[in-house]
C-alpha positions as CSV (number, residue, x, y, z in Angstrom):
1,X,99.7,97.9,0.6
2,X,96.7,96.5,-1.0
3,X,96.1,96.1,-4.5
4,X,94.8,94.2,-8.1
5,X,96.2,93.9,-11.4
6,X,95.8,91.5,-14.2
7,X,97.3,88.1,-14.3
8,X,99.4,89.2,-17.8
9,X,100.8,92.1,-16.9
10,X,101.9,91.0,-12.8
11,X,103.8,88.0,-14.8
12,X,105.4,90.7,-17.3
13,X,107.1,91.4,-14.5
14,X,108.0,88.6,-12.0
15,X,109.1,86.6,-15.4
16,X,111.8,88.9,-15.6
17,X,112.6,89.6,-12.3
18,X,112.6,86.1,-10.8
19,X,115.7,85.1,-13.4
20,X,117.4,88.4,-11.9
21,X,116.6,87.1,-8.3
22,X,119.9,85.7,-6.5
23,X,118.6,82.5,-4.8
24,X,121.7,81.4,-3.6
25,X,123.3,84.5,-1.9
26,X,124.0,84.6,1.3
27,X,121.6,87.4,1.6
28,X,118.5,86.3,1.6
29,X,117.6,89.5,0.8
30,X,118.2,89.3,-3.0
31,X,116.1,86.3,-3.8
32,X,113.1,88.2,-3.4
33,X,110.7,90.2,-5.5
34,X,110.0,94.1,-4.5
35,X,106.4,95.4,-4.7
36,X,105.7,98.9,-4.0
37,X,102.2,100.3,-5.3
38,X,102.2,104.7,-4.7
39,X,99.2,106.5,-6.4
40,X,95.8,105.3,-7.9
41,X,97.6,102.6,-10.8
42,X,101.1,102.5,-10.4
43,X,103.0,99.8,-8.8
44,X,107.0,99.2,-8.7
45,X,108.4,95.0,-9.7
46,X,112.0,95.3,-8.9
47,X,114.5,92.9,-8.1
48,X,118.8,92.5,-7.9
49,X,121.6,90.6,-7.3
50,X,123.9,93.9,-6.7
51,X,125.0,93.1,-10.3
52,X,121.7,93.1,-12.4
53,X,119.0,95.1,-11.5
54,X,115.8,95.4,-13.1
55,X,112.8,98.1,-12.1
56,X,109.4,97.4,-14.0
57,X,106.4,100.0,-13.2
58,X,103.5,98.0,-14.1
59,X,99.2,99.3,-14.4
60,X,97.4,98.4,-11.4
61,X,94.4,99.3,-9.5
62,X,95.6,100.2,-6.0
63,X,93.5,100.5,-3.0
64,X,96.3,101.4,0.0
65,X,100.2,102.1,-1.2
66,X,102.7,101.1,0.7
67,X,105.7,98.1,0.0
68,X,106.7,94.6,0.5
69,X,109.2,91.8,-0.7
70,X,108.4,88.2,-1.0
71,X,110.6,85.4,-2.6
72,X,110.7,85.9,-6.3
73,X,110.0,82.4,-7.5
74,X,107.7,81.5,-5.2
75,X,105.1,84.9,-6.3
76,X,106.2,83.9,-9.8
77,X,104.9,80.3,-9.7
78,X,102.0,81.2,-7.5
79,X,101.1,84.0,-10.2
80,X,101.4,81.9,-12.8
81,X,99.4,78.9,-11.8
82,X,96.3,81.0,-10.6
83,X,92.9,80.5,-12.1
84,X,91.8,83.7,-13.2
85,X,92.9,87.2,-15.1
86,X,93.0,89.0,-12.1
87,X,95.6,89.2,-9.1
88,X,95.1,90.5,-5.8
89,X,97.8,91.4,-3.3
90,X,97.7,93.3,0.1
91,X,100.1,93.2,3.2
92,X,99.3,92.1,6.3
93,X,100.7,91.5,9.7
94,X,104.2,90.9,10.0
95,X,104.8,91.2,6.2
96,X,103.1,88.5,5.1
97,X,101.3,88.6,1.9
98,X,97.6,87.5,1.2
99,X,97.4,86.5,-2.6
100,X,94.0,85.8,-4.0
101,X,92.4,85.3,-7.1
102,X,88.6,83.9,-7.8
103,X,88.5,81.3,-5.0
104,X,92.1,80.8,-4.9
105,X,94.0,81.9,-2.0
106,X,97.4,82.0,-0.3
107,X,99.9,83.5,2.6
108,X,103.4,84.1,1.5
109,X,106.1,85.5,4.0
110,X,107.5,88.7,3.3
111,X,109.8,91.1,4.4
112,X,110.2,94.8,4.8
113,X,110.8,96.9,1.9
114,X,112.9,99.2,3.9
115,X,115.6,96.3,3.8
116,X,116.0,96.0,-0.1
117,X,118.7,97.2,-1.6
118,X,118.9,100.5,-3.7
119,X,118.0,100.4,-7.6
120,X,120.7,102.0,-9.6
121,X,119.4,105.7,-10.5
122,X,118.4,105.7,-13.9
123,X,116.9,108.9,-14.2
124,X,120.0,110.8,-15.2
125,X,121.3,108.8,-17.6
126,X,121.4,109.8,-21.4
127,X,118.5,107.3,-23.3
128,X,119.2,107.3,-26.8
129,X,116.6,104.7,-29.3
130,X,118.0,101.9,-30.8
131,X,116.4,99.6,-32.6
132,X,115.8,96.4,-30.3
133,X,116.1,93.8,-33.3
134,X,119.6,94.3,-34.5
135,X,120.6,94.6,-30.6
136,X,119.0,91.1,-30.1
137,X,121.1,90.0,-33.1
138,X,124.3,91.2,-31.8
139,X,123.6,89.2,-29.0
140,X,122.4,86.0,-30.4
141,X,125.7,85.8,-32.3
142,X,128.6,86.6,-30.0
143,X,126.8,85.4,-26.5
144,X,127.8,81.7,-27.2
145,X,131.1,82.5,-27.2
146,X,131.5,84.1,-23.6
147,X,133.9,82.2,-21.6
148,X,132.3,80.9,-18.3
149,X,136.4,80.3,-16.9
150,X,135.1,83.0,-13.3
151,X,139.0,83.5,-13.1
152,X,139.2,85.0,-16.2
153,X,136.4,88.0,-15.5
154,X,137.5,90.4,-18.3
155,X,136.6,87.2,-20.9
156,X,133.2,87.1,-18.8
157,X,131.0,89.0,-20.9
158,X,130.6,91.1,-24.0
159,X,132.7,93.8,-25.2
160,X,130.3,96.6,-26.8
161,X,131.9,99.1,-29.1
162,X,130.3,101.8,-30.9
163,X,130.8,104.8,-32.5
164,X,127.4,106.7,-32.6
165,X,126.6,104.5,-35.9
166,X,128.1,101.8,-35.9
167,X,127.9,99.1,-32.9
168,X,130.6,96.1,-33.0
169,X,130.2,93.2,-30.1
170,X,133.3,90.8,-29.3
171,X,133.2,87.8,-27.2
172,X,135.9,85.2,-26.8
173,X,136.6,82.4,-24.3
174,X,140.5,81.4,-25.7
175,X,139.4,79.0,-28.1
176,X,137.2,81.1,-30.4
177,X,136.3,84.4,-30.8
178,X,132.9,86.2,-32.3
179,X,132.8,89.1,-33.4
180,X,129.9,91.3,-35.3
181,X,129.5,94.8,-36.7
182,X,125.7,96.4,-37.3
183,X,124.9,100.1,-37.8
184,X,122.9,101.0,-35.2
185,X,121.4,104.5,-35.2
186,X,121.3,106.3,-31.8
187,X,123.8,104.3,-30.3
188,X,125.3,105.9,-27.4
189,X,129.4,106.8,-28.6
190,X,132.0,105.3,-26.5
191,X,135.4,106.5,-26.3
192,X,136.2,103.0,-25.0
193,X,134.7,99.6,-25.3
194,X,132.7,98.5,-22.3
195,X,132.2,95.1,-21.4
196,X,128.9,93.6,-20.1
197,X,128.7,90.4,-17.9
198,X,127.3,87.0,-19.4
199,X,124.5,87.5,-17.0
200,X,123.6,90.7,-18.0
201,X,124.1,89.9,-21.7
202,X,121.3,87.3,-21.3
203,X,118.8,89.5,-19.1
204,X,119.2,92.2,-21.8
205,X,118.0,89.6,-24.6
206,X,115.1,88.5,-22.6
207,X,113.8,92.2,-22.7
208,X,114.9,93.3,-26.3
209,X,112.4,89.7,-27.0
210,X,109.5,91.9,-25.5
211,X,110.6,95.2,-28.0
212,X,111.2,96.5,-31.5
213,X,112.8,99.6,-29.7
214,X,114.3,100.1,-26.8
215,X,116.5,102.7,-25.2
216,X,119.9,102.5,-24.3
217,X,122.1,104.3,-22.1
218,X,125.9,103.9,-20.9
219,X,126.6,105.7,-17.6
220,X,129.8,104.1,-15.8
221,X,130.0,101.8,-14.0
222,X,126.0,100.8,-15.3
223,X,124.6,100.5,-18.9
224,X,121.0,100.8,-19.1
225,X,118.1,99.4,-20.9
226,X,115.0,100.5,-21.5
227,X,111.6,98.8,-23.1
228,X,108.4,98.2,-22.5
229,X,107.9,100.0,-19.3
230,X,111.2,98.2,-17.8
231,X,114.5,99.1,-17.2
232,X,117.5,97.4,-16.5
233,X,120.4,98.4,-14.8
234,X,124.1,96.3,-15.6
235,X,127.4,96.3,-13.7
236,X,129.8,96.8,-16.6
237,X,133.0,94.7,-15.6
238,X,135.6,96.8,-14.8
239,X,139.1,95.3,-16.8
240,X,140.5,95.7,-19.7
241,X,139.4,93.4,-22.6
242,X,142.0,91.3,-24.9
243,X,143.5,93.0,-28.2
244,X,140.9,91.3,-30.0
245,X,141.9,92.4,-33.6
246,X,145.5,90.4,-33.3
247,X,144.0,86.9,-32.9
248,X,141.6,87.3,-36.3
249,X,143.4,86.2,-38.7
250,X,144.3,89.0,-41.5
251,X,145.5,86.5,-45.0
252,X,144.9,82.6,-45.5
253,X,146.5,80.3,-48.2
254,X,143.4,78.4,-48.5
255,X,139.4,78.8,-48.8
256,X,136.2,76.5,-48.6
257,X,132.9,77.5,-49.8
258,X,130.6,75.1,-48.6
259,X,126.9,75.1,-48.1
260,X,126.4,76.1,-44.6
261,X,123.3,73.8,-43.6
262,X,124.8,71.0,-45.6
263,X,128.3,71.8,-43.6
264,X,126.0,72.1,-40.1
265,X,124.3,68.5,-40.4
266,X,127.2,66.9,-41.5
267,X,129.6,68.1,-38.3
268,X,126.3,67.4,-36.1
269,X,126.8,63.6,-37.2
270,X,130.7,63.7,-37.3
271,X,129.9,65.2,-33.6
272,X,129.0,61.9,-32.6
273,X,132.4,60.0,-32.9
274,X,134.2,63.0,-31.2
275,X,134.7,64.2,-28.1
276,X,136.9,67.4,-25.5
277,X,140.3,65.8,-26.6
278,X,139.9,63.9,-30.0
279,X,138.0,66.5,-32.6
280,X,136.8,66.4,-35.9
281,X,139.5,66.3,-39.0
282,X,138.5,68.6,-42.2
283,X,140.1,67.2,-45.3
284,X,140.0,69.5,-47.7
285,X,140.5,67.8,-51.6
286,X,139.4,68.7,-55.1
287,X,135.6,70.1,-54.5
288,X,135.1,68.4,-51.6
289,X,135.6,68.9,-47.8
290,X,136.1,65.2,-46.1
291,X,134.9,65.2,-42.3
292,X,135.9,62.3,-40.6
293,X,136.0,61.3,-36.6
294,X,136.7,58.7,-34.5
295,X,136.8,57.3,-30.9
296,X,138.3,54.3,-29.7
297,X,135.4,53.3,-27.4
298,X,132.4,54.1,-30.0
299,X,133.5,54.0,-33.4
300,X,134.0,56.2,-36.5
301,X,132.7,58.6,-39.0
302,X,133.4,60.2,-42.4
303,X,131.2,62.1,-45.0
304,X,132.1,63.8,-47.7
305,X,130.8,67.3,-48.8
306,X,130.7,68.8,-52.7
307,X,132.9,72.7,-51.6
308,X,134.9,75.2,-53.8
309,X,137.8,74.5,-52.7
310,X,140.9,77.0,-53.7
311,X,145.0,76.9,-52.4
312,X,145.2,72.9,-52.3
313,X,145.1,70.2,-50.2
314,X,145.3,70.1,-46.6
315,X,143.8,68.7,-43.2
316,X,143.2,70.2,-39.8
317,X,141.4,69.6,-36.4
318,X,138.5,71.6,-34.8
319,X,136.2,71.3,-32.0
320,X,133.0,70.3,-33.8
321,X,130.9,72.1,-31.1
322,X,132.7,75.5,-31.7
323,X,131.6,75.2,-35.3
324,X,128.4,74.5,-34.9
325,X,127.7,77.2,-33.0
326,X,129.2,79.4,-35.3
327,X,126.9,77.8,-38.4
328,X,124.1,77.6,-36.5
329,X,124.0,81.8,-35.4
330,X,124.3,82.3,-39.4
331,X,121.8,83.1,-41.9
332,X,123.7,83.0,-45.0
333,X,123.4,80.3,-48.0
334,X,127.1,80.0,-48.4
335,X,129.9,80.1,-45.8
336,X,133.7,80.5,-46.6
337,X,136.2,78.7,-44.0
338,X,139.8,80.7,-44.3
339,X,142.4,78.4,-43.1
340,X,146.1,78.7,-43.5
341,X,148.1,76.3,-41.7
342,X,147.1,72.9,-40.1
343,X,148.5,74.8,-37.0
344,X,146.8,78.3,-37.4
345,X,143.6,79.5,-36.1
346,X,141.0,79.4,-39.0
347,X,138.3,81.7,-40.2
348,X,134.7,81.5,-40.5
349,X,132.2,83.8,-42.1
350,X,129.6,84.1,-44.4
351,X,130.5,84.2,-48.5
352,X,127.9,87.8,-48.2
353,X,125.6,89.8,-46.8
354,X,127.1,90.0,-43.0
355,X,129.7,91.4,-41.2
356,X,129.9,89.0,-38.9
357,X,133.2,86.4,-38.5
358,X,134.0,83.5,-36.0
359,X,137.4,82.6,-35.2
360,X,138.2,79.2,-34.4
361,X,141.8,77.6,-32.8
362,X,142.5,74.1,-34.4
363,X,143.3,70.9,-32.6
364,X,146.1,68.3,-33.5
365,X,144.8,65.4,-35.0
């Protein structure tokens, strides 16, 4: 195997493949890279960790085909710190491979290609084009909320509904739930929800970051995505996901309008005087929402915030962090926080424009 490509597109590649690349397995197998170049420009980036498998075929100017595999952070970081636009790569005795570029030169060991594991078959599966932006956004607002508990694996990723036109993605880890609805053309239609790791989840951002279209495929146990001359290939977890639709709550006796930057600073700095156990109390008065922490060893905190505030007075804990995260993934002007009891679960959403909602449990203060 012998051959040349530019700097750009070789890192296109090992950018995505050495965050796939299982460095602590004990295979040691799965922490490298595979590169396998076959015709005149063709050459094959692939890397796994049995669960997440990606396949890139990248431009290159190939001299002798053949395949090798090489430790995927170590080509990566080499790659990426050489001089010039140009890469070249050949094998040579016992696997090893001879990187040079301008005046620049190393000798990496490698390992047979014969050895790596099998790439999930994509060929067969059923592409249809969505459109990569909404995906991305789908993502970016349910991904926080994944649990990262390993015993509880059917809470370990994202459930993805759809119904040809309309996509919804769930993600809860017990103590608040996400939830988001897009239409999304060409979206494959699923008798069932499927559920994609937390790994997965993030490796398919990283590509729709690349893409304003990709192309999406479900065929169990895999979903597939397309873009950009990559695909990737993710293990769907295999269990059944939570009846979602019971925990969001369906009527509230009260309701807070409140700007939503205005509401996202002021829990920032009511963060500081809170803590896992002891959260932050939301007094809700006459047109305003009181925030107001407190810890024995640093001190305390209370601001007050102008809101619409309708069904009276009340207070109630949350986890400042949960709520932040939920503000910050909005875009909207105006949010509206739905709260019943001091006791209850409340809801969070924007006052228009999205169908998007964030459930949060409360804490006793």
């Amino acid at each position: 195997m012998d051959f040349t490509i530019q700097k750009a597109e070789f890192l296109k590649g090992l950018r995505l493949a050495q965050s796939i690349a299982d460095r602590k397995s004990t295979m040691p197998m799965l922490a490298n890279v595979l590169l396998r170049a076959s015709g005149k420009n063709k050459l094959l980036v692939a890397a796994t960790d049995l669960n997440v498998s990606l396949s890139a075929e990248l431009t290159s100017d190939n001299s002798k085909d053949g395949g090798l595999t090489v430790g995927a952070k170590a080509l990566h970081d080499i790659v990426a710190g050489l001089p010039g636009d140009n890469v070249s790569l050949r094998r040579a005795e016992n696997n090893w491979a001879e990187i040079r570029s301008g005046k620049v030169s190393y000798r990496l060991v490698g390992m047979p290609d014969r050895d790596f594991p099998k790439i999930p078959d994509h060929r067969e599966a059923a592409y249809e084009t969505v459109n990569a932006g909404v995906l991305r956004e789908m993502i970016e607002k349910t991904q926080f909320a994944v649990c990262n508990d390993e015993t509880r694996f059917h809470l370990n990723g994202v459930l993805l509904e759809c119904d040809g036109k309309v996509a919804r993605m769930v993600a809860t880890d017990g103590h608040r739930l996400a939830k988001i609805e897009r239409k999304l053309e060409g979206a494959p239609k699923l008798a069932a929800g499927v559920i994609i790791p937390r790994k997965g989840v993030a490796e398919i951002r990283r590509i729709l970051d690349l893409a304003t279209e990709c192309k999406l495929a479900i065929k169990t146990p895999y979903i597939f995505l397309g873009a950009e001359g990559i695909t990737l290939a993710v293990k769907l977890i295999e269990s059944q996901f939570p009846p979602y639709d019971a925990v969001i709550p369906k009527d509230h006796e009260r309701r807070v309008v409140v700007d939503r930057l205005l509401l996202l600073d002021a829990l920032k700095r009511a963060q500081l005087m809170s803590s896992e156990t002891r959260g932050v109390k939301m007094t809700l008065g006459e047109g305003s929402l009181v925030l107001s922490s407190d810890n024995p060893d640093i001190g305390e905190a209370r601001e007050e915030l102008d809101a619409e505030v309708t069904g009276g007075a009340m207070s109630i804990g949350f986890n400042a962090r949960y709520v932040v995260d939920f503000l910050a993934a909005m875009t909207s002007d105006q949010v509206a926080f739905e709260l019943k009891g001091e006791l209850d679960p409340g809801l969070l959403r924007p006052v228009s424009g999205e169908e998007y909602a964030g459930v949060v449990m409360p804490m006793r203060i």
